[in-house]
DONUZA-766956 format. One record per atom (N, C-alpha, C): residue in one letter; x, y, z. Coordinates in steps of 0.2 Angstrom, whole numbers, plus 5000, padded with zeros to 4 digits. Layout:
# DONUZA-766956
AXYZ ...
END
This chain:
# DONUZA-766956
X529957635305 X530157605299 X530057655293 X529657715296 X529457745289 X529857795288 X530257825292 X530757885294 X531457835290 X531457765291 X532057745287 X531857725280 X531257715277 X531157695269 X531257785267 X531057845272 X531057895270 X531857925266 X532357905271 X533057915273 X533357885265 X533157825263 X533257745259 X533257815253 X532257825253 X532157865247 X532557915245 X532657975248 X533058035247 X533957995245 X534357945248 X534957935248 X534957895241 X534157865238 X534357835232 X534357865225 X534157955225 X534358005222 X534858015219 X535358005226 X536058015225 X536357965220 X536157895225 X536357835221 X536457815213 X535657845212 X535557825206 X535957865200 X536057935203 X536657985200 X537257955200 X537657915203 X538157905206 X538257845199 X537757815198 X537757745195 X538157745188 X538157805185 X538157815177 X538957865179 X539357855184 X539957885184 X540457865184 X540557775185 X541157755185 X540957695186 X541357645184 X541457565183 X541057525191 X540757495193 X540457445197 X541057445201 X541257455207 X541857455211 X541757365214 X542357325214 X542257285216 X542257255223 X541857195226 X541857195234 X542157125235 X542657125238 X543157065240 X543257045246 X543257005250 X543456995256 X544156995258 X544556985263 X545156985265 X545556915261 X546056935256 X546256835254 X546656815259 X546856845263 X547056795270 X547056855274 X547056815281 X547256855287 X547856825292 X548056855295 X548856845299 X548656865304 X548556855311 X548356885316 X549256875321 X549456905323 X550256905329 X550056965336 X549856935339 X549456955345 X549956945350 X550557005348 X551256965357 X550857005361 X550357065362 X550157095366 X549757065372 X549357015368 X548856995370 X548256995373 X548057065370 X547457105369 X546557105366 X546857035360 X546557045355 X545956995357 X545156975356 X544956915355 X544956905349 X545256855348 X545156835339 X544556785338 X544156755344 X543556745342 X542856805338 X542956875340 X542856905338 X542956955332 X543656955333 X544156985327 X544156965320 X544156875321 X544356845315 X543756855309 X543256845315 X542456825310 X542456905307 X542456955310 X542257025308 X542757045302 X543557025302 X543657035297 X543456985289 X543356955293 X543056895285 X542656935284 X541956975288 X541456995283 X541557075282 X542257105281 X542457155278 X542557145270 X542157205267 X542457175259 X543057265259 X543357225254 X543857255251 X543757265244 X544257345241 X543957335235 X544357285229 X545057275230 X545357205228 X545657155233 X545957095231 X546157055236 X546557075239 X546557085247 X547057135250 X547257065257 X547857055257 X548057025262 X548157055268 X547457065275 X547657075282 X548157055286 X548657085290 X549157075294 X549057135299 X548857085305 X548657105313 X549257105317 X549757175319 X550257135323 X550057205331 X550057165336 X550257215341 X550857175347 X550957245351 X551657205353 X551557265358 X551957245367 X551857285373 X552557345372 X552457395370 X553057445371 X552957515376 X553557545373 X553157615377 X553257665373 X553157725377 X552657795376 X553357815369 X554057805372 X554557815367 X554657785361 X554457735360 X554557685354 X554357695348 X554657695343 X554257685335 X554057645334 X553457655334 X553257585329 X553357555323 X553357605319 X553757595315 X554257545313 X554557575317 X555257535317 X555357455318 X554857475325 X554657405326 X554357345321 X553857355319 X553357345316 X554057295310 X554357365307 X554857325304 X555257275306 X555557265312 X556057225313 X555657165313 X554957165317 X554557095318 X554357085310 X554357125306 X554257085298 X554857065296 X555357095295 X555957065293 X556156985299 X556057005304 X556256915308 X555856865307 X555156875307 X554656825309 X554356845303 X554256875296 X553656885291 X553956925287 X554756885284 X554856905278 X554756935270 X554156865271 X553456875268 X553156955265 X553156975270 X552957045271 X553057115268 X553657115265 X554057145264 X554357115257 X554357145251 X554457165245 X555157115244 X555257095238 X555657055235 X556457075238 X556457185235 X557057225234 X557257235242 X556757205248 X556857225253 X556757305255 X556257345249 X556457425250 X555657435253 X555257395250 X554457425252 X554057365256 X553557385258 X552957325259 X552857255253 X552657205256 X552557175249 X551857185246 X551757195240 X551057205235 X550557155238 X549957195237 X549157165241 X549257155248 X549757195252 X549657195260 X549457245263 X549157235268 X548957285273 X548857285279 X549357305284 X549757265289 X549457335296 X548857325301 X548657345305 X549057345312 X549457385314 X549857385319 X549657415326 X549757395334 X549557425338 X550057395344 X550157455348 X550557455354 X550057465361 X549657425364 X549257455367 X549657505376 X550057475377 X550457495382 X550757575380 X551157575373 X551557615372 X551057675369 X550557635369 X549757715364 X549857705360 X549957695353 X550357695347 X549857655343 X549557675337 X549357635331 X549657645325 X549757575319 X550057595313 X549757585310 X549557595302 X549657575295 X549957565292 X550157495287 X550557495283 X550157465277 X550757465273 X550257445264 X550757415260 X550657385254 X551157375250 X550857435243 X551457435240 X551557505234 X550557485229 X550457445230 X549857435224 X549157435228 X549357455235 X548757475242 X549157525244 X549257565242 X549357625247 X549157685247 X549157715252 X548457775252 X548957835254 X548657875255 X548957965256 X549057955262 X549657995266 X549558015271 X548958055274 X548758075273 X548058105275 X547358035278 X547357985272 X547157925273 X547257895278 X547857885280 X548157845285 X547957895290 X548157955291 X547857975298 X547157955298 X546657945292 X546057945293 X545957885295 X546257825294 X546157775295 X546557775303 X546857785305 X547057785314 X546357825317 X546257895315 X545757925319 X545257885321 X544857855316 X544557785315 X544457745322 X544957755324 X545257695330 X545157735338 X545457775338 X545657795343 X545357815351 X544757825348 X544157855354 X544157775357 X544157725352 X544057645353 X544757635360 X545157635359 X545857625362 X545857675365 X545757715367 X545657765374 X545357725376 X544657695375 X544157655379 X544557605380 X545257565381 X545457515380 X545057455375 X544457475371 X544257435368 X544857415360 X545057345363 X545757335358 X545457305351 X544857235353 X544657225346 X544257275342 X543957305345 X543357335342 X543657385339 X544157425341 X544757475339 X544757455332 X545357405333 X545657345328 X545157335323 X544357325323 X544157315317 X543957375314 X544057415316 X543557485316 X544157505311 X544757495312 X545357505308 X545557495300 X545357415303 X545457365297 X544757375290 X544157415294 X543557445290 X543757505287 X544057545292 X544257595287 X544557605282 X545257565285 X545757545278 X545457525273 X544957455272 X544757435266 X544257495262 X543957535265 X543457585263 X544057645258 X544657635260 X545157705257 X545557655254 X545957615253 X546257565252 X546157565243 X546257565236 X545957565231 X545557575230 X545157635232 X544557685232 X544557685225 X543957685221 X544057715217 X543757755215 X544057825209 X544057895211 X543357915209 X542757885209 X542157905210 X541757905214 X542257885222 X541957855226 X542457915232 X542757925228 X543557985233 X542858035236 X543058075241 X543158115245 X543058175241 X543558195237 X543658245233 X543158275226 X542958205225 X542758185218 X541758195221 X541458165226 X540958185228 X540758255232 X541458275235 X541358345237 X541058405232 X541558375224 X541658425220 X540958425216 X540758355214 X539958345212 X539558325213 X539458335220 X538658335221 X538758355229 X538958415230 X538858445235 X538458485239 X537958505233 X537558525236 X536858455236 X537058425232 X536658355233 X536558355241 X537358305242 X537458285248 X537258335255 X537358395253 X537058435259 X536358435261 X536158435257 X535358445256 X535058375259 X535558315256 X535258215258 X535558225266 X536058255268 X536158245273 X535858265279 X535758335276 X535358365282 X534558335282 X534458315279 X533658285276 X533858225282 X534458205281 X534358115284 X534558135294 X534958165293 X534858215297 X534258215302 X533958255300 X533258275303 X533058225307 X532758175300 X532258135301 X532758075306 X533458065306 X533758005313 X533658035318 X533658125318 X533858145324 X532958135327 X532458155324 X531758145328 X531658085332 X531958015325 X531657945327 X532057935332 X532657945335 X533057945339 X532657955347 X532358045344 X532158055350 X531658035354 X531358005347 X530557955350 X530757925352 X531157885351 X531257825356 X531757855362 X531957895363 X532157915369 X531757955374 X531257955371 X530657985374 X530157925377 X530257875372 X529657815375 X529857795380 X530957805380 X530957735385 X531057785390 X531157845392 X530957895397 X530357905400 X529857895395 X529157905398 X529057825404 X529357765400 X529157715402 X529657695410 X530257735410 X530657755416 X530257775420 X529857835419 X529557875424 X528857825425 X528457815421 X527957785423 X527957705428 X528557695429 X528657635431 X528757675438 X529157705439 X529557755448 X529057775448 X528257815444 X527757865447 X527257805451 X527257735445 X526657695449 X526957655456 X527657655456 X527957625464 X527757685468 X527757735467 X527757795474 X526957805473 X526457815468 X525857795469 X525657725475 X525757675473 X525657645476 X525557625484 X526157635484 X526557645494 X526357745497 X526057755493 X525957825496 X525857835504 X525357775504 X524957785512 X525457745517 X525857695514 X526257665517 X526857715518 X526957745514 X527757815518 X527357845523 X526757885522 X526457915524 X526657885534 X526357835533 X526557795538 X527157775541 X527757765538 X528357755540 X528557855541 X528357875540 X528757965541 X528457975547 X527857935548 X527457965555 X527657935562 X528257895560 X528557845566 X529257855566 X529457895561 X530257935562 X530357945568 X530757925571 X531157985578 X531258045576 X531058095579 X531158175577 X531858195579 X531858165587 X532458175590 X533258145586 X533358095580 X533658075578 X534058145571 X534558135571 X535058175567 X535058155560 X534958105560 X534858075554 X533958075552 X533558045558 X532858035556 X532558125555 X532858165557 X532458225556 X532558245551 X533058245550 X533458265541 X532958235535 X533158155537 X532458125532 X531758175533 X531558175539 X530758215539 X530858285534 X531358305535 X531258365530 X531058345524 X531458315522 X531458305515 X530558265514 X530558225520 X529758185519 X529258265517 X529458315521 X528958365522 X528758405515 X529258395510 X529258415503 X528958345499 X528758315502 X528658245498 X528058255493 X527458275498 X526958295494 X526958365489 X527258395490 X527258455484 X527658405480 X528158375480 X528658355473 X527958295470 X527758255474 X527358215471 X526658235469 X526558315469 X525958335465 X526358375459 X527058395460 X527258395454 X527358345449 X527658295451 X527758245447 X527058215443 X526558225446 X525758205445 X525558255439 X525658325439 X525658375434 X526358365428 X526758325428 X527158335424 X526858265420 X526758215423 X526458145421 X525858165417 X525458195419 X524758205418 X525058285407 X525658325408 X525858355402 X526058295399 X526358235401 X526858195397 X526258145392 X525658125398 X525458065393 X524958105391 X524858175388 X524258205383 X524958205377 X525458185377 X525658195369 X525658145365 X525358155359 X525558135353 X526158105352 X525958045348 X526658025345 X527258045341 X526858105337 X527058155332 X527658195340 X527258185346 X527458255350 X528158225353 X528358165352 X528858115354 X529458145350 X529158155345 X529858165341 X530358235342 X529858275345 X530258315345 X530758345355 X531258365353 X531658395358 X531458415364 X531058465364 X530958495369 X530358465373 X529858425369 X529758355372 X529958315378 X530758315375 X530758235378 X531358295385 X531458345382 X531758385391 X531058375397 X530458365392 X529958375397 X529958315401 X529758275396 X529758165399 X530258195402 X530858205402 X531558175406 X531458215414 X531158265413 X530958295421 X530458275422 X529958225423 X529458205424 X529958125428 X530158085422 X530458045426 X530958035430 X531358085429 X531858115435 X531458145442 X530758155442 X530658175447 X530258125452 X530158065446 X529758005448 X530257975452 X530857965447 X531357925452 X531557935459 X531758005458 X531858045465 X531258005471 X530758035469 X530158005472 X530457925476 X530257885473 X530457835473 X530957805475 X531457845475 X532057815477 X531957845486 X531757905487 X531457925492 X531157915498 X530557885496 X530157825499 X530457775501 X530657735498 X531457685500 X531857715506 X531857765506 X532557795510 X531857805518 X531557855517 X531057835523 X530857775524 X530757705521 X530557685526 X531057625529 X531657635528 X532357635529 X532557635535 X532357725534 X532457755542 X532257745546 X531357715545 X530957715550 X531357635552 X531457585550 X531557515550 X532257505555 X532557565552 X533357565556 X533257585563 X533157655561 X533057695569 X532657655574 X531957645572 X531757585577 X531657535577 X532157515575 X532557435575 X532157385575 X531557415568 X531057375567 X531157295564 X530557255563 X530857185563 X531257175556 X531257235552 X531657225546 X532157265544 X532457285552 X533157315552 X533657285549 X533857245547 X534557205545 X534457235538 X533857195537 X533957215526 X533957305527 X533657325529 X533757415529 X534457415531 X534857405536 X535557425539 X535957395531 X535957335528 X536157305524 X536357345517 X535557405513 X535457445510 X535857495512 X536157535517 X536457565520 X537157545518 X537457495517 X538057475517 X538257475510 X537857455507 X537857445500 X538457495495 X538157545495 X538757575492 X539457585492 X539257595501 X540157575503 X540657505501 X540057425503 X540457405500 X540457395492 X540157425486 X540357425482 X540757455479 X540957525482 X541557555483 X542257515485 X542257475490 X542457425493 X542657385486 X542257355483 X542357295477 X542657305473 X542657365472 X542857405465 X543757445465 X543957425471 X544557455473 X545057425469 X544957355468 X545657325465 X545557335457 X544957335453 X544857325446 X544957405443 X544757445448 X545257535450 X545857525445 X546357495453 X547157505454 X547457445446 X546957435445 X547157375439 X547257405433 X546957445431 X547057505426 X547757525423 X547857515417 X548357575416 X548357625416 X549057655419 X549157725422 X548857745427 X548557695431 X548057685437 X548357695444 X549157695444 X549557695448 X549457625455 X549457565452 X549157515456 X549757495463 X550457505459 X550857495464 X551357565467 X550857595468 X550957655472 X550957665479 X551157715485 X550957715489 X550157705492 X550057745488 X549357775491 X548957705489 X549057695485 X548557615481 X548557545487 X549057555490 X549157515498 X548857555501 X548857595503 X548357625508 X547757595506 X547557625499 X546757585497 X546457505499 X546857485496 X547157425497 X547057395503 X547257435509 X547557415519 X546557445521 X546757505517 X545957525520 X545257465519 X545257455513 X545057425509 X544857345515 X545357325518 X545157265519 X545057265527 X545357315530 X544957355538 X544357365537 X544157395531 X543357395532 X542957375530 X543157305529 X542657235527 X542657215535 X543157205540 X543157185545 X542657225549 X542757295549 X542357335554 X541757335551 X541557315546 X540957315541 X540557265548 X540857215549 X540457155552 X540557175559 X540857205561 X541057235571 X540357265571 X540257325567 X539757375567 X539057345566 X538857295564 X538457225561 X538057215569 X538857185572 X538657135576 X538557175583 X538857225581 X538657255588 X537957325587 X537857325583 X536957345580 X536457285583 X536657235579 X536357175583 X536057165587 X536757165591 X536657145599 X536457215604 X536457275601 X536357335604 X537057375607 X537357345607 X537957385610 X538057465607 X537957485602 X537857535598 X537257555596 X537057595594 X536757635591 X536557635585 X535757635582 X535857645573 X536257705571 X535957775576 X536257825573 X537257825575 X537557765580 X538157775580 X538457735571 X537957665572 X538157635565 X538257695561 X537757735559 X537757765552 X538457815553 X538657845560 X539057885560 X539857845558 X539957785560 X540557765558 X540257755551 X539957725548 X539957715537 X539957765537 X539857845540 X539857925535 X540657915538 X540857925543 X541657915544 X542257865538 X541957835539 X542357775533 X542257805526 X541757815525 X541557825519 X541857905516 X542157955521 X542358005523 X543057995520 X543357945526 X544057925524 X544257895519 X543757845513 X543857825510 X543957885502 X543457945503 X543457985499 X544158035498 X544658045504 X545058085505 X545758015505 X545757975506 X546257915501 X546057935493 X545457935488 X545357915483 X545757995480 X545758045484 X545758105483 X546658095481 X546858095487 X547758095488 X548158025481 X547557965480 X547757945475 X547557975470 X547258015467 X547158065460 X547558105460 X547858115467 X548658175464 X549058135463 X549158045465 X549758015462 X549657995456 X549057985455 X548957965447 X549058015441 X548958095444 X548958135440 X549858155439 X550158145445 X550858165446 X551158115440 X550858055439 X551157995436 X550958005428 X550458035429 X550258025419 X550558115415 X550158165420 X550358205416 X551258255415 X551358255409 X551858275407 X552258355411 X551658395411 X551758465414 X551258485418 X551258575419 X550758545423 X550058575422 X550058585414 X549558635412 X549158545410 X549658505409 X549058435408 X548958415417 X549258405422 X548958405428 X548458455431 X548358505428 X547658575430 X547158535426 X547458525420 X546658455415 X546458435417 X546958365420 X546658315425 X546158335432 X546458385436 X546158395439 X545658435439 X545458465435 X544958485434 X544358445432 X544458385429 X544058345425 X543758295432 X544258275438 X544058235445 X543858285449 X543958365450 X543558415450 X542458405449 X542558395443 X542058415439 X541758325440 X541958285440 X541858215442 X541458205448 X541758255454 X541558255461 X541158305459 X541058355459 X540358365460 X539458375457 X539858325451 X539258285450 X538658305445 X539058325438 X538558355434 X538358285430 X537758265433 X537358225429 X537358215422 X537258255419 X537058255409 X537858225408 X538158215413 X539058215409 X539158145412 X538958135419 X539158065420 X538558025422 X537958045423 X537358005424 X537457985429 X537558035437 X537358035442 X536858045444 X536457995448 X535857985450 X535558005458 X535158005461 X534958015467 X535257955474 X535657945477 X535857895479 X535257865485 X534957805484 X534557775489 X534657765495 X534957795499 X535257765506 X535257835513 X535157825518 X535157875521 X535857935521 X536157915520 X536757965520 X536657985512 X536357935509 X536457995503 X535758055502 X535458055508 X534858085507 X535258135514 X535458135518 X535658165523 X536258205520 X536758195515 X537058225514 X537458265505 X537458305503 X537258315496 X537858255492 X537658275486 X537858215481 X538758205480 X538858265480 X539658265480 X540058245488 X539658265493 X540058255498 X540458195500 X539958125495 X540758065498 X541058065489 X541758045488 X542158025480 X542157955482 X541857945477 X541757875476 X542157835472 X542357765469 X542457735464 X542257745457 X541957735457 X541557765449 X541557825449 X541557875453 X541557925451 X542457965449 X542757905452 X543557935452 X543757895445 X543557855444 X543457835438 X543257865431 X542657915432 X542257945426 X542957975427 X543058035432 X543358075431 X544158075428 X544458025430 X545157975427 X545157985421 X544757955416 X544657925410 X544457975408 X544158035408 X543958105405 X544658135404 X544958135411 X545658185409 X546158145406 X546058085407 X546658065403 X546458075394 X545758055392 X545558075387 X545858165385 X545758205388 X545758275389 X546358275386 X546758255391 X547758265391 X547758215383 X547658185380 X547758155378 X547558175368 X547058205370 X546758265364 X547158335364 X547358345370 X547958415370 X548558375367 X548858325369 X549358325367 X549458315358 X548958285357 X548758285349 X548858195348 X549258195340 X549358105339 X549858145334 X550358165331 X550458185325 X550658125325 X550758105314 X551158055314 X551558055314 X552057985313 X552757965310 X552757915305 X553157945300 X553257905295 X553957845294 X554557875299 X555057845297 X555257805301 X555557755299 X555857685304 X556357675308 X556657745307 X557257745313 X557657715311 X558257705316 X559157695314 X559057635311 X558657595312 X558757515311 X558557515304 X557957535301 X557557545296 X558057545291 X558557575290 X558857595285 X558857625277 X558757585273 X558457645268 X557657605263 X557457595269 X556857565270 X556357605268 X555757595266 X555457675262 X554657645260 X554457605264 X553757555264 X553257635264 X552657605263 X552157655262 X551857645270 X551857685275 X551657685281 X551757755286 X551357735292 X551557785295 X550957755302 X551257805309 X550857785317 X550857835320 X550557845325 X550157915325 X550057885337 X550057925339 X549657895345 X549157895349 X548857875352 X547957905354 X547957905361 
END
């Protein structure tokens, strides 16, 4: 709290400078809203309330319109023909512009496309209106359509009948070296309070993982000394058991730097690099211990081999789960060949999930044959997810300097740079048997998806459009759509 009365003090400098420059700008809320939702994207349970507590700076009438089109389409144009058929209202007496005190938020979420529109006594620069799209777009990449949508409707009222002591141009010009000095001050001080608490809840990550493997110490101890050596799988584990205690006197000296700091010592950076390898080493730890005593439970089909064999499965089948809500996505290529294949595969290894089960069970097989068909499955499931990323990229990108994007981004997905996608140590004998990229996962074919489409999607730019096309006619409203 003292870092934000600090931030408060320094910004009400500026304030109080600001107060003696122009007229008390007024704060009004929306005097209607219109919501036309054909997309059917929008929650208006959340939408309607957030616009009502937008203030505006005079009575400005919202108009919500989205509608399913494609990559081709104006919006524009569109936008107009749904005003003129269904919200004549809308549009100005002469038929030539918007009508006065409107402000009319448009979105295509199929065709990518968002618009502003104004009447002549709300209407902003184009510059404005890019700014008020830009606003949106990181939001709508993420398909998030309300949150977009309000993020829109905020902006626009923020630029909307600005008034000029509040402009862009007008506080650049006087008090710029104010606002550099406030900001980099305010600056500072979010970015420290930030890091202390990324530091607290880091340290509190690792002290939670370092007291589970403290704990069980003598209990791994014990399960590593019952490993089958002979085993393919159990030996591999023993290795990694055989570094346990050096990693776990590291973690102990990394714990023992973390809790001598100061509170003062939270806040700062190269701190909290330290906490985050302390608790990265804790988890490891811990996730590790798990995996031996796993091995030990599986291999000698101790009496609590089912839940152990069960833990082993796990990943795969939520790989498994995650297939259909994948192929669901836009531009996800769901009715594709390959998405059947996922799909055919998908539902054979729910069956063999339970053959493999039952013939563990009853001994017909082997633990180390079980784990050998999951690494198989899980093999074949990774080189489907693969051959689907070249349909999906054949399907989204334009050329083929945006297909080397994409693929580089699923690339970089698979092999697993942690700080980008928060790839973690996987708990399970295969994930400890074999490194972290060797199987493609769902989520991970996912991170990688939504990065490249984002990527392709910043290369290709948004320029906007202002004009309404053949139908428009000699239409000439204050507007303009951009695409994200």
């Amino acid at each position: 709290m003292g870092i934000v009365r600090k931030i408060r003090a320094v910004l009400a400098l500026v304030l109080i400078g600001l107060a003696g420059t122009g007229p008390a700008a007024q704060a009004v809320t929306a005097s209607d809203i219109v919501v036309e939702d054909k997309a059917g994207v929008l929650d208006q349970k959340t939408l309607l309330p957030a616009i009502r507590q937008i203030d505006f700076y005079q009575p400005t009438k919202v108009a919500v319109y989205t509608y399913s089109g494609a990559a081709s389409d104006n919006l524009n144009e569109e936008v107009l023909r749904f005003a003129r058929s269904e919200h004549p209202e809308w549009i100005s007496e002469d038929g030539q512009k918007w009508a006065n005190g409107l402000y009319i938020f448009a979105l295509d979420p199929v065709g990518r496309h968002v618009g502003t529109y104004m009447g002549e006594d709300r209407k902003v620069s184009l510059d404005q209106r890019e700014d008020i799209q830009n606003a949106t777009k990181e939001l709508f990449r993420d398909a998030q359509w309300t949150t977009g949508t309000i993020a829109g409707i905020q902006r626009g009222a923020e630029l909307i009948n600005q008034p000029w002591y509040r402009s862009t141009a007008f506080l650049v010009a006087a008090w710029g070296a104010a606002a550099a000095a406030v900001a980099g001050a305010a600056t500072w001080l979010i970015v420290r309070w930030r890091t202390r608490l990324s530091s607290r809840k880091e340290q509190a990550r690792g002290d939670a993982s370092y007291a589970s493997v403290s704990m069980d110490l003598q209990v791994t101890e014990l399960n590593a000394g019952t490993i089958p050596e002979a085993s393919r799988y159990g030996s591999t584990v023993l290795e990694k058991h055989r570094t346990f205690m050096a990693k776990y006197r590291t973690a102990t000296g990394l714990s023992n730097q973390v809790h001598s700091l100061s509170a003062r010592d939270l806040s700062r950076r190269p701190n909290l690099k330290l906490i985050r390898s302390y608790a990265d080493a804790a988890a490891e730890l811990d996730a590790l211990d798990d995996v031996i005593a796993d091995t030990n439970a599986l291999l000698n089909r101790g009496s609590v081999w089912a839940p152990a064999w069960d833990r082993q499965l796990a990943p795969f089948r939520a790989d498994l789960a995650a297939i259909e809500q994948m192929l669901s996505k836009r531009n996800a290529g769901g009715n594709t060949a390959t998405a059947a294949a996922l799909r055919s595969f998908r539902d054979t290894s729910h069956r063999d999930i339970e053959g493999w089960t039952a013939e563990l069970a009853d001994g017909t097989i082997s633990p180390e044959t079980a784990l050998d068909r999951l690494r198989d499955a899980r093999t074949q499931l990774s080189e489907l997810l693969r051959d689907h990323a070249d349909t999906v990229i054949a399907g989204y990108a334009k050329n083929e300097k945006e297909a080397n994007l994409m693929r580089k981004e699923m690339e970089s997905a698979q092999a697993g740079s942690k700080a980008k996608y928060g790839r973690t140590y996987e708990p399970s004998i295969l994930g400890t048997v074999y490194p972290a990229y060797y199987f493609f996962s769902v989520p991970t074919f996912n991170s990688g998806f939504n990065t490249g489409v984002s990527s392709v999607g910043s290369a290709r730019g948004g320029g906007g459009t202002t004009g309404y096309g053949a139908s428009g006619g000699s239409f000439s409203g204050s507007g303009s759509s951009s695409s994200f």
